[in-house]
C-alpha positions, -999 to 999 in steps of 0.1 A, spaced: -405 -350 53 -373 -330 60 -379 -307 93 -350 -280 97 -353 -266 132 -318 -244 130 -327 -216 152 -307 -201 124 -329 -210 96 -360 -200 113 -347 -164 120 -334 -158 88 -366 -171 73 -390 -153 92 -368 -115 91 -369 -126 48 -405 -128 56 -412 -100 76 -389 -72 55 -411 -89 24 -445 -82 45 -434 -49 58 -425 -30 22 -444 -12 2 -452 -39 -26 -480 -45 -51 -487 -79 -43 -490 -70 -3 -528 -58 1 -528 -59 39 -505 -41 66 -486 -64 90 -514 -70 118 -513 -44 146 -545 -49 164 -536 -85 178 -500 -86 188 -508 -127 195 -507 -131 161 -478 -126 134 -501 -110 104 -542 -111 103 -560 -139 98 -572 -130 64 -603 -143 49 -623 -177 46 -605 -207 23 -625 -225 0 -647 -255 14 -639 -275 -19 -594 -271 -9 -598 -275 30 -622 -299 60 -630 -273 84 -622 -237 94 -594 -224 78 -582 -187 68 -558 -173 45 -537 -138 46 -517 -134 13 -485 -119 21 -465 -117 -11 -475 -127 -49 -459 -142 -77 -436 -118 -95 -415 -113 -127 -385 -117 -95 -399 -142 -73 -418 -179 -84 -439 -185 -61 -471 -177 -36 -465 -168 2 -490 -166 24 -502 -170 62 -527 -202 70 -548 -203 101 -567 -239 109 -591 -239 138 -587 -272 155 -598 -298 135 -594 -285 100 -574 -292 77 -562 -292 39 -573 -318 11 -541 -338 2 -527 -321 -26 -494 -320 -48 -467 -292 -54 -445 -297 -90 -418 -275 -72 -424 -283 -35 -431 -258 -5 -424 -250 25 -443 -247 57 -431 -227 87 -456 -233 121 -457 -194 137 -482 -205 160 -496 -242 175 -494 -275 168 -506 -297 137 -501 -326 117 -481 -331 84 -486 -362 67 -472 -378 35 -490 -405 15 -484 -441 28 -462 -425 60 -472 -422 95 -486 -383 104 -457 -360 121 -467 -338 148 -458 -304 137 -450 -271 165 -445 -236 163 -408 -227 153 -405 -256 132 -401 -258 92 -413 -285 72 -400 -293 37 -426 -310 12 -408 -324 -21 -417 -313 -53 -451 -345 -62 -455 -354 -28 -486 -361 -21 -496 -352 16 -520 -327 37 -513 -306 69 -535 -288 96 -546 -284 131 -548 -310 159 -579 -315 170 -574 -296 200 -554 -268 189 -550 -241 160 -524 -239 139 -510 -214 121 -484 -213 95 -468 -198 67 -466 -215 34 -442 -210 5 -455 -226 -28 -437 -226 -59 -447 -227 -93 -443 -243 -124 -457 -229 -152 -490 -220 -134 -494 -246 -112 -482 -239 -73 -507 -270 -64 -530 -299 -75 -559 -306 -51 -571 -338 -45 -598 -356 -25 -602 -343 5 -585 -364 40 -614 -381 57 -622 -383 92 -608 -416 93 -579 -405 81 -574 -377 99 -582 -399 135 -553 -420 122 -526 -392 126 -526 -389 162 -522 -427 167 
């Protein structure tokens, strides 16, 4: 995992992110958030159960384009949830708006992830990422594509597993 916590690289990314969230486009179905100034953009809606363990919510912020290839999008985890480890063929990025979490590759020890931090995920890698058990957390993820893929699910991280990451 490569973690770049350039105060520069997290204020260019998130004023990229908020122009992108703030104009006029297609893809962007929701304004920027303006009834809860504790949060960056809404919550959005409900994830699938079959992608993610516990309470999680999405808020799409910008779709793949003829000019851009790949997904953005805001992910909320309630403490205690979490995603199914999965795969990217181009990689993503994850940037932590809000909490703390966990981000965990196959066969390497979890990372504590916080707010203001950005976590690079090679392209295959096969991980998962959510909350702490005692906190939300809430970040945005860039997913790229190939082809049509942006992700392959897998099984989803047990409890086990999931107990494991904050030893």
């Amino acid at each position: 995992m490569e973690r770049n916590t350039s105060s520069l690289a997290i204020i260019a990314a998130l004023g990229l992110l908020l122009g992108t969230a703030a104009c006029n486009c297609e893809q962007n179905q929701q304004p920027l958030n303006t009834t809860n100034t504790s949060s960056l953009f809404p919550k959005g809606n409900r994830a699938s159960d079959t992608l993610f363990v516990g309470e999680v919510h999405v808020q799409p912020l910008a779709a793949r384009d003829r000019n851009n290839d790949f997904a953005l999008g805001a992910v909320t985890f309630e403490p205690g949830a979490r995603t199914n480890w999965h795969t990217h063929p181009k990689g993503q990025v994850l940037i932590v708006t809000e909490g703390e979490g966990w981000y965990q590759e196959r066969g390497k020890a979890a990372q504590r992830i916080r707010r203001g931090e950005v976590v690079v995920v090679p392209e295959n890698t096969e991980h998962w990422h959510g909350a702490t058990a005692n906190t939300s957390l809430v970040h945005i993820a860039i997913s790229n594509y190939a082809g049509d893929v942006n992700a392959t699910w897998l099984a989803p991280v047990s409890d086990a597993e999931y107990a494991s990451a904050g030893q």
